[in-house]
N, C-alpha and C positions, 0 to 999 in steps of 0.2 A: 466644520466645513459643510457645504449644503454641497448635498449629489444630484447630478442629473438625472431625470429619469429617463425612462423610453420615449415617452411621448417629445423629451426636449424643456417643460418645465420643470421648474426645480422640485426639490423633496417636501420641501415646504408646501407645497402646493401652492404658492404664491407665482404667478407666471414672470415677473419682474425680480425675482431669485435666482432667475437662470444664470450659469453661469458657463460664458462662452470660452475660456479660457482667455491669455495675455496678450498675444496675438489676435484674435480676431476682436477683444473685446477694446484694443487701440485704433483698429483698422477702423470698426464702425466709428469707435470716439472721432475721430479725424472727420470725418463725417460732419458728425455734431458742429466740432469747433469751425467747418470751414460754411456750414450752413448759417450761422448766426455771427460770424466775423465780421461780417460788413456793418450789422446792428450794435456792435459790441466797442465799435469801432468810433461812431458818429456820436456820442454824444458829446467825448473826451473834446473830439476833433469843434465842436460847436460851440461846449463852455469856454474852452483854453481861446478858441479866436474869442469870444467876447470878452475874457478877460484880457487881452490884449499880453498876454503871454509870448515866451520867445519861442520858436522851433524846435529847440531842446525840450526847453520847459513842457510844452504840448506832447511832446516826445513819451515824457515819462508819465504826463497821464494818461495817456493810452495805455502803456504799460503797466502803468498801476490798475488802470480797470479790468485788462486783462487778469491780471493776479486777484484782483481780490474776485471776481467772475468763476476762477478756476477755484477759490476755497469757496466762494459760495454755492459752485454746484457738487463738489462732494460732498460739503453737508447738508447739502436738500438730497440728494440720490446716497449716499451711505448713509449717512446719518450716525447719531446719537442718542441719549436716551433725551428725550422732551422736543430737540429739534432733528429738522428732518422729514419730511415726507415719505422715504423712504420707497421713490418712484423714478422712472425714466425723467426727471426732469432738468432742464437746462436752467442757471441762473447764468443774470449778464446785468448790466447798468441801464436801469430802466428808460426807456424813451418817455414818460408821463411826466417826468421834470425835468423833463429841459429844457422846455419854454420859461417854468417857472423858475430855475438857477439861472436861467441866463437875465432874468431882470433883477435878481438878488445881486452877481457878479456884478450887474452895474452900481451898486449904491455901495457893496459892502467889499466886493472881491471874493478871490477864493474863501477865504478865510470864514467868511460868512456863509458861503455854502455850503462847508463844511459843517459850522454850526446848527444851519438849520436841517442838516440829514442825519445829527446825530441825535440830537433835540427829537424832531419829529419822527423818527426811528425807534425809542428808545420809549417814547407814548403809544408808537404801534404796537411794541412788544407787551405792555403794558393791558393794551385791550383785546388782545390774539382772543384770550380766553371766553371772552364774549362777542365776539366779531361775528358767531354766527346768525346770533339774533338780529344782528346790523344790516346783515347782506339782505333782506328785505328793501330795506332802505335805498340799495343802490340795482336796480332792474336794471332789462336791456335797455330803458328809453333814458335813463340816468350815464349808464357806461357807455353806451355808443354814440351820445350825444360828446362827450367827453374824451373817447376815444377818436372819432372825426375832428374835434376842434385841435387835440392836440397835432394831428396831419394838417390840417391849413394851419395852425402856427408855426409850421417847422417850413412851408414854403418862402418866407419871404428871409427863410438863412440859405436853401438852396439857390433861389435867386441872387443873392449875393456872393455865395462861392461862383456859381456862374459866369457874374462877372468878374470875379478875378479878387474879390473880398476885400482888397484894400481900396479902400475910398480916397486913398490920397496918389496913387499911385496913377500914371499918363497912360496908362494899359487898362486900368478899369472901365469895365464894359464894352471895351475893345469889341471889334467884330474877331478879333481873332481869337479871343476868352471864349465869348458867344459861341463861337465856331466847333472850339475845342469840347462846352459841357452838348450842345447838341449832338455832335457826331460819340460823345459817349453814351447820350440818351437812345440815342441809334444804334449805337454797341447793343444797350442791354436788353432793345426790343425784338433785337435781331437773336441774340442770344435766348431769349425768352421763349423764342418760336422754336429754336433745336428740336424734334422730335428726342434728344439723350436727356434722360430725366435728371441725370447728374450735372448738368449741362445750362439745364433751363434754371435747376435749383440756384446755381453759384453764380446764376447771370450778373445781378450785379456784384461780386469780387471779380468777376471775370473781366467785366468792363469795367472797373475801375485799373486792371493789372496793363489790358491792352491799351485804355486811353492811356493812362502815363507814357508807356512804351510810346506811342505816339506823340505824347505833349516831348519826350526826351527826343526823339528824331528833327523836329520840329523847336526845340532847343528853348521850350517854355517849360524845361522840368531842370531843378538844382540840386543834385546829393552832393554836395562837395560836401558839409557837413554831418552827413550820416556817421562819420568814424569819427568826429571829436565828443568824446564821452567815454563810459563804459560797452561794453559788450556783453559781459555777464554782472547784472548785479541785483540784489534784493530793493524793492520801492523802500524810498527812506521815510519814517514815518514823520507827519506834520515837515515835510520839505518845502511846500507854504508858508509854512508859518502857523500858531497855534490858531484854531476854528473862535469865533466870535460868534457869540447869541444873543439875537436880534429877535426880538416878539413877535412883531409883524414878520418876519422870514418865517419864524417858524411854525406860525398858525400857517400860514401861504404852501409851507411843505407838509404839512400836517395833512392838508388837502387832497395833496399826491396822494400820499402815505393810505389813505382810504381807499384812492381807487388803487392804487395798486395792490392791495390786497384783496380788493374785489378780482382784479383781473386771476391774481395766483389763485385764489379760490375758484376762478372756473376753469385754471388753467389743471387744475390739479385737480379735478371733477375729470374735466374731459379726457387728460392722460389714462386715468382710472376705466373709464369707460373703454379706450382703449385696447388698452392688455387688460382690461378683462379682470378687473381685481377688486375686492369691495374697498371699499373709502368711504369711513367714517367720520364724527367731528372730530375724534382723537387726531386722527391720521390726517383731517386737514390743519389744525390747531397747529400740530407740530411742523407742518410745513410751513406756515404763516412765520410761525417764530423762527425757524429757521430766516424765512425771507429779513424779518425784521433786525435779527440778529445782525448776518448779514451786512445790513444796510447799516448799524449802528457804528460796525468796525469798518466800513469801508472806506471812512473820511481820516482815519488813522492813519493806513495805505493810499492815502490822495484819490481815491477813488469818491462814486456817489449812490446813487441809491440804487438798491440793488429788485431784481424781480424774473421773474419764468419768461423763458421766451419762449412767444405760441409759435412761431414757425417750425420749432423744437421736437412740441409734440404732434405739430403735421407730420414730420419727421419718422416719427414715432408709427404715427402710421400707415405711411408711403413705404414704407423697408419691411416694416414687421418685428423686428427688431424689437421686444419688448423688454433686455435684460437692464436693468438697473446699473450695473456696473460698467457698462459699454458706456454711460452718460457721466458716471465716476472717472473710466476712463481720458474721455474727453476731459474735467475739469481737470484732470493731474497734467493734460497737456497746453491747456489755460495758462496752469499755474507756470510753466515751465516758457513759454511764450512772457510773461509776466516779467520773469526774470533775465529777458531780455530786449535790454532797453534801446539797442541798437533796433531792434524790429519797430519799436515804437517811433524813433527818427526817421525809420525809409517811410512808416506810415506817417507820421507829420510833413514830409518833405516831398506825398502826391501832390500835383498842382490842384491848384483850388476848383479850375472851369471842372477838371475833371470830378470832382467829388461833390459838385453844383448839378453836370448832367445826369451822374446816378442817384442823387440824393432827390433830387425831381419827382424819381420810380420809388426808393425808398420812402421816402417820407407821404409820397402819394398813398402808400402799400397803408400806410398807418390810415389816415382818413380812411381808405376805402374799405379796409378791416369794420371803423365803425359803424360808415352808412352800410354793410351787411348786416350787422347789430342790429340795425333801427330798424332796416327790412325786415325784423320779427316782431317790431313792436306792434298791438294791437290800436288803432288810431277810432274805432268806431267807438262812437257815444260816449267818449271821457276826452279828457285835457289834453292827451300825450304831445298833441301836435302842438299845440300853445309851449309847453311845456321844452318844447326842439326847438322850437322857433325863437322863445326867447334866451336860450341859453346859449345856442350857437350866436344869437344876435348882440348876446354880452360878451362870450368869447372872442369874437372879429372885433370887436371895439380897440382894443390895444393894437391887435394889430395894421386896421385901419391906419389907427388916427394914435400912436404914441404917446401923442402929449398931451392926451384926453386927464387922464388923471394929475396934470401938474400941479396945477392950484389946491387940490384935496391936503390934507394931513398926510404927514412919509407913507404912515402906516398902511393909510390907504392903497396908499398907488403902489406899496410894498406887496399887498396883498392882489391888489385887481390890475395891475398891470401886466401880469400874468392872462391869456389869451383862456389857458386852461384852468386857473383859479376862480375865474370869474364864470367861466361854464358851467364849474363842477359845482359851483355854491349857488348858483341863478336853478341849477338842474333839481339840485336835493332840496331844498327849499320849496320848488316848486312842487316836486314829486308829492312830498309832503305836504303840501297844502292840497292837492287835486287829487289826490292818490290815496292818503291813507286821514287826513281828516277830515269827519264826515259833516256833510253842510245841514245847517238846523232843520230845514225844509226840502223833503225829496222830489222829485218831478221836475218838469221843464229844461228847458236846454242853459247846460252850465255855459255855453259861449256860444257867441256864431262862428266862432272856429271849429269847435267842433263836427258841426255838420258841413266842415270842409270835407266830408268822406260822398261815396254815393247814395243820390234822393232821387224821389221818383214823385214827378208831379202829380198831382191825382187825376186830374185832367187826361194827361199819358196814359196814366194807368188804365181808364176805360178802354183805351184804346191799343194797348198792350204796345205799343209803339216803344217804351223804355227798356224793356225785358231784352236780356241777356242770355247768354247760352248757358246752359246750368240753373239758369233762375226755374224753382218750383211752387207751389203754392202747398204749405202744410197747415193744416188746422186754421181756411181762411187766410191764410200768411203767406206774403212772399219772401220766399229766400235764398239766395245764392248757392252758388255749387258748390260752399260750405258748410253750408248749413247758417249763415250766419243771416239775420235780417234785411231785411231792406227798407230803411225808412221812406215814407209816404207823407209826403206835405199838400198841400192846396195852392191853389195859384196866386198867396198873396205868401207864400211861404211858411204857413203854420201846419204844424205836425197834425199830423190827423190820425183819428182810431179808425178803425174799417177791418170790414172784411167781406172775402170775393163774394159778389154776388149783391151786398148791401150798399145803401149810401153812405156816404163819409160822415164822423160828426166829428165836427171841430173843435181844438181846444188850445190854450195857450196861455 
């Protein structure tokens, strides 16, 4: 058994050893599980309507991703020997394939999704061991490009709970649906602004708990069904039906499968940083496998692919709270939520408008995670911008325009009709081409995209008329209140050498 010391860390000297005893170590778990609920919640509730599943049915996979949510964060925060992280960290069912199951769900069904998270799961586990030489491969201008697309592809499912999600029904798009997801979007903005920290966090489960309360007053909310079923029971395994493997699905989640591993790898850097603990390759290697692990078993349990939730380790350090076993906690009360399937029915049987207006916030929250991402990307004097521009540009294409890839081969459209498929591979492809292989001949401008950043006429320049606050001159050079360049063109737009005090000589 590890003792506490004085200080409050454990004996180990590890600061996520600490161990807060049973009581407080469930009080904060509850914490965890009510801060990532609503996330944990939304993908079940998105695949099962696309597969056009019953209310029961929907029912129990919510319930099952709960369950396998709660085994997968005890074995990323306890652990084992090889998997395991062995950190504050939250697992839950990842939001980076959802866009892409819900266009599998339409060709093959469950059963197919199933197959391809076990499949492309099972390749992750496979390459854990070298993933670190990869992560190169996937920067901020690759993941935030991909973490954004996946937020604008989850909008036009919020839009459709909004309206009322059945297409066929005299109520859809109703102004009274309309009516129901904005005054929840106004729950959760309202709720957002709380000065109570515990308050602002749970905005959206808060508002989605008040709008039903109100869709129920207002007599657009149905539990007559919530009691026909079980109330305690274990997820039955393959209660779909056995998983199907499809090539194109599973390069398509393969996809995923990469950046989600990128994501846990920073999610699992950043906890680290956190509480303050060293994190090696070993220590992220075995959390990778854990994730993939995980994810392999979770289509057994009707569940999907499994990954770290970063609001988790905001969490992490908003409280302080740095013990490991408070986050064990938490997934033992996953699992026990999991195991009831009646919880899963009241959460199938919220009305739609309502889980349209917060999933608006929610799913916004994901875009706007990535464009923060990008806001660190560097865009002077390389591709990066080409680079966003065309990947987002092939991501919105499906969701545009759906029936863009019909005429293509299955495999195709199995693959790129995915919003975030076609990002993630337009993204690394191009990374790769502008990023890390090097062109036969150096100098000159690789695009006129590029110098979409700031130029300074030379003309200007005489006249100092473009100069900025911050701008200095070092060694003949001007440069911003970064230290970073400032390029100088001529008035027909060709880059010029100079320096203060000389005339320009041009070149191009």
């Amino acid at each position: 058994m590890v003792k506490r010391t004085q200080a409050g860390t454990a004996a180990s000297g590890r600061p996520e050893d600490e161990r807060l005893g049973i009581g407080k170590s469930f009080t904060y778990g509850i914490q965890h599980v009510l801060t990532m609920y609503g996330g944990i919640i939304a993908p079940p509730l998105i695949i099962g309507g696309a597969a056009g599943v019953s209310t029961a049915e929907i029912g129990l996979l919510v319930a099952s991703c709960l369950f396998i949510g709660g085994l997968a964060t005890i074995l990323q925060s306890f652990g084992v020997p090889f998997f395991g992280s062995r950190l504050p960290l939250v697992q839950g069912t990842s939001f980076a394939g959802v866009a892409t199951m819900t266009a599998i769900v339409a060709d093959g069904g469950l059963p197919a999704v199933f197959g391809s998270v076990i499949a492309s799961a099972a390749l992750g586990l496979l390459i854990t061991p070298v993933f670190s030489r990869l992560v190169k491969y996937f920067p901020p201008v690759v993941t935030g490009t991909v973490i954004t697309v996946i937020g604008l592809s989850l909008m036009p499912v919020a839009a459709q709970w909004a309206m009322g999600n059945n297409t066929k029904s005299p109520e859809f798009g109703s102004v009274s649906n309309v009516g129901l997801a904005a005054m929840t979007l106004a729950i959760v903005l309202l709720l957002s602004k709380v000065a109570v920290p515990a308050i602002s966090r749970l905005s959206i489960l808060l508002s989605i708990v008040v709008g039903t309360v109100l869709a129920a007053v207002l007599g657009k909310a149905d539990f007559s069904k919530v009691w026909d079923g079980p109330i305690f029971a274990v997820p039955t395994p393959f209660a779909f039906g056995m998983p199907t493997f499809d090539v194109a699905a599973i390069v398509s989640m393969f996809i995923v499968v990469l950046v989600t591993l990128t994501e846990t790898t920073a999610d699992i850097l950043a906890v680290g940083e956190i509480v303050d603990t060293r994190v090696g390759k070993r220590r992220i290697g075995d959390g990778l496998r854990a994730d993939m692990a995980s994810s392999a078993i979770a289509p057994v349990f009707n569940g999907f692919m499994q990954s770290a939730f970063a609001q988790n380790v905001g969490l992490v350090a908003i409280t302080g709270i740095r013990s490991r076993f408070v986050v064990t906690a938490g997934g033992v009360i996953l699992l026990i939520l999991g195991m009831l399937p009646v919880l899963g029915r009241v959460v199938a049987a919220i009305p739609y408008p309502v889980l349209g207006g917060a999933g608006l916030v929610l799913f916004g929250t994901v875009a706007a995670s990535g464009i923060k991402t990008l806001s660190k990307v560097d865009y002077n004097g390389n591709m990066n911008l080409v680079i966003v521009a065309a990947s987002v540009g092939m991501g919105m294409i499906p969701i545009a325009a759906p029936e863009f890839y019909h005429h293509f081969p299955a495999w195709v459209g199995t693959i790129f009709h995915s919003g975030i498929s076609s990002a993630a591979l337009t993204a690394v492809v191009l990374n790769l081409l502008f990023n890390h292989l090097k062109p036969a001949k150096a100098g000159g401008d690789p695009s006129v995209f590029a110098t979409a950043t700031r130029v300074i006429d030379y003309s200007d320049l005489k006249a100092f008329s473009r100069l900025e606050n911050g701008d200095k001159i070092v060694d003949g050079k001007i440069v911003d209140a970064e230290g970073k360049p400032v390029e100088v063109r001529d008035e027909e737009g060709r880059p010029v050498s100079y320096r203060i005090g000389s005339e320009p000589d041009a070149h191009g």
